[in-house]
C-alpha positions in Angstrom: 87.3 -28.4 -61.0 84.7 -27.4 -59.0 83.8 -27.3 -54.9 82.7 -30.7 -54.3 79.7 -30.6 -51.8 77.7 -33.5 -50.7 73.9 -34.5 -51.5 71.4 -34.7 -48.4 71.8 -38.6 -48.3 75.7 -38.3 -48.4 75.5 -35.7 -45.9 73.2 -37.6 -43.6 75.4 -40.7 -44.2 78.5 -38.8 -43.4 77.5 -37.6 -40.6 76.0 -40.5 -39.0 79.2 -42.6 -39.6 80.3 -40.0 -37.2 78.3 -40.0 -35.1 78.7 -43.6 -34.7 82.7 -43.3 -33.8 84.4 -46.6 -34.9 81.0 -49.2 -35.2 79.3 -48.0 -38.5 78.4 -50.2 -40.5 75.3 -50.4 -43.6 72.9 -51.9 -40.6 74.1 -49.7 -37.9 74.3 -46.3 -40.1 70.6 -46.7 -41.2 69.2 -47.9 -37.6 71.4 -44.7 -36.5 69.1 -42.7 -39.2 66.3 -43.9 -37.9 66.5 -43.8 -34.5 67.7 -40.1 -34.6 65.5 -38.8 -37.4 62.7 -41.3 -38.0 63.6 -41.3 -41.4 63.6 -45.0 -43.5 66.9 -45.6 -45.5 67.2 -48.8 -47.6 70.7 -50.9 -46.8 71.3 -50.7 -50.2 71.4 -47.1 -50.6 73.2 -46.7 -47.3 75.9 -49.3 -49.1 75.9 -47.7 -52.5 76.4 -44.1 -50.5 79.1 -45.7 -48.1 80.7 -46.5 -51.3 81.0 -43.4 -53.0 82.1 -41.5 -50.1 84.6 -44.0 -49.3 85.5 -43.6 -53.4 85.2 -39.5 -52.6 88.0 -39.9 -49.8 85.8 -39.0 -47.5 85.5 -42.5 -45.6 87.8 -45.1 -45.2 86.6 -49.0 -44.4 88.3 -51.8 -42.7 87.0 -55.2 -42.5 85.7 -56.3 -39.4 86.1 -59.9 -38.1 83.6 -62.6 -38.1 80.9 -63.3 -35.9 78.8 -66.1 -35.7 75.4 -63.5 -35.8 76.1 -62.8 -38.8 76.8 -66.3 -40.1 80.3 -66.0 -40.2 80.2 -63.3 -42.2 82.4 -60.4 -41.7 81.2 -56.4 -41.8 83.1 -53.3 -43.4 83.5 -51.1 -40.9 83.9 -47.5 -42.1 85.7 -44.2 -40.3 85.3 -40.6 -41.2 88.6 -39.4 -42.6 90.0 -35.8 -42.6 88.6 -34.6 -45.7 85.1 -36.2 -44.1 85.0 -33.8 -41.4 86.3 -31.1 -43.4 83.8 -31.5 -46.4 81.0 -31.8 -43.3 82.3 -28.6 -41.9 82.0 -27.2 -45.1 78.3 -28.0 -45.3 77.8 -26.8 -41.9 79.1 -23.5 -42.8 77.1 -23.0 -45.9 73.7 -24.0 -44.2 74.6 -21.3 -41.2 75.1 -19.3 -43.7 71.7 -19.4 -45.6 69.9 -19.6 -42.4 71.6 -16.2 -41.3 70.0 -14.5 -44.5 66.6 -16.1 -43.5 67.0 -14.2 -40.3 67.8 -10.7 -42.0 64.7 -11.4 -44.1 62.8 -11.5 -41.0 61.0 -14.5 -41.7 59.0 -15.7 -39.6 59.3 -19.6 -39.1 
């Protein structure tokens, strides 16, 4: 089998759930997106990625308790697992990569 590697939205997803330590969750992820990168995410695409990265091993969910905000409806929580960070590191290290060549090009940004 191939290197697995993550699309931009996975990536961004990833990361965020991160970012967010413990609280991420489909409406906190995306606000997260948002707020840091003014970039619009739908909740269903933030759930249908939480998904597949939870599927990937690369998140791992919990359900949260309920709250009467929410109706009484309780949240999935998710976490970053090992294999998260490690596939995010991975990713890092590929981008620093390209972006070293850009500099030996001498582009001029």
């Amino acid at each position: 089998m191939g290197k697995d590697y993550l699309g931009e939205l996975e990536e961004l997803i990833l990361t965020t759930v991160g970012i967010l330590d413990g609280d991420a969750y489909g409406n906190s992820v995306v606000a997260e997106i948002e707020q840091q990168l003014g970039r619009v995410v739908t909740l269903p695409a933030a759930h249908v990625t939480l998904s597949r990265l939870e599927q990937k091993g690369y998140l791992h969910s919990r359900i949260g308790g309920a709250t009467s905000v929410r109706g009484g409806r309780r949240k999935r929580i998710f976490t970053i697992t090992k294999s998260g960070i490690a596939i995010l590191r991975s990713a890092q290290e590929s981008r620093l990569q390209l972006w070293r060549l850009v500099t030996q090009l001498k582009l001029k940004l």
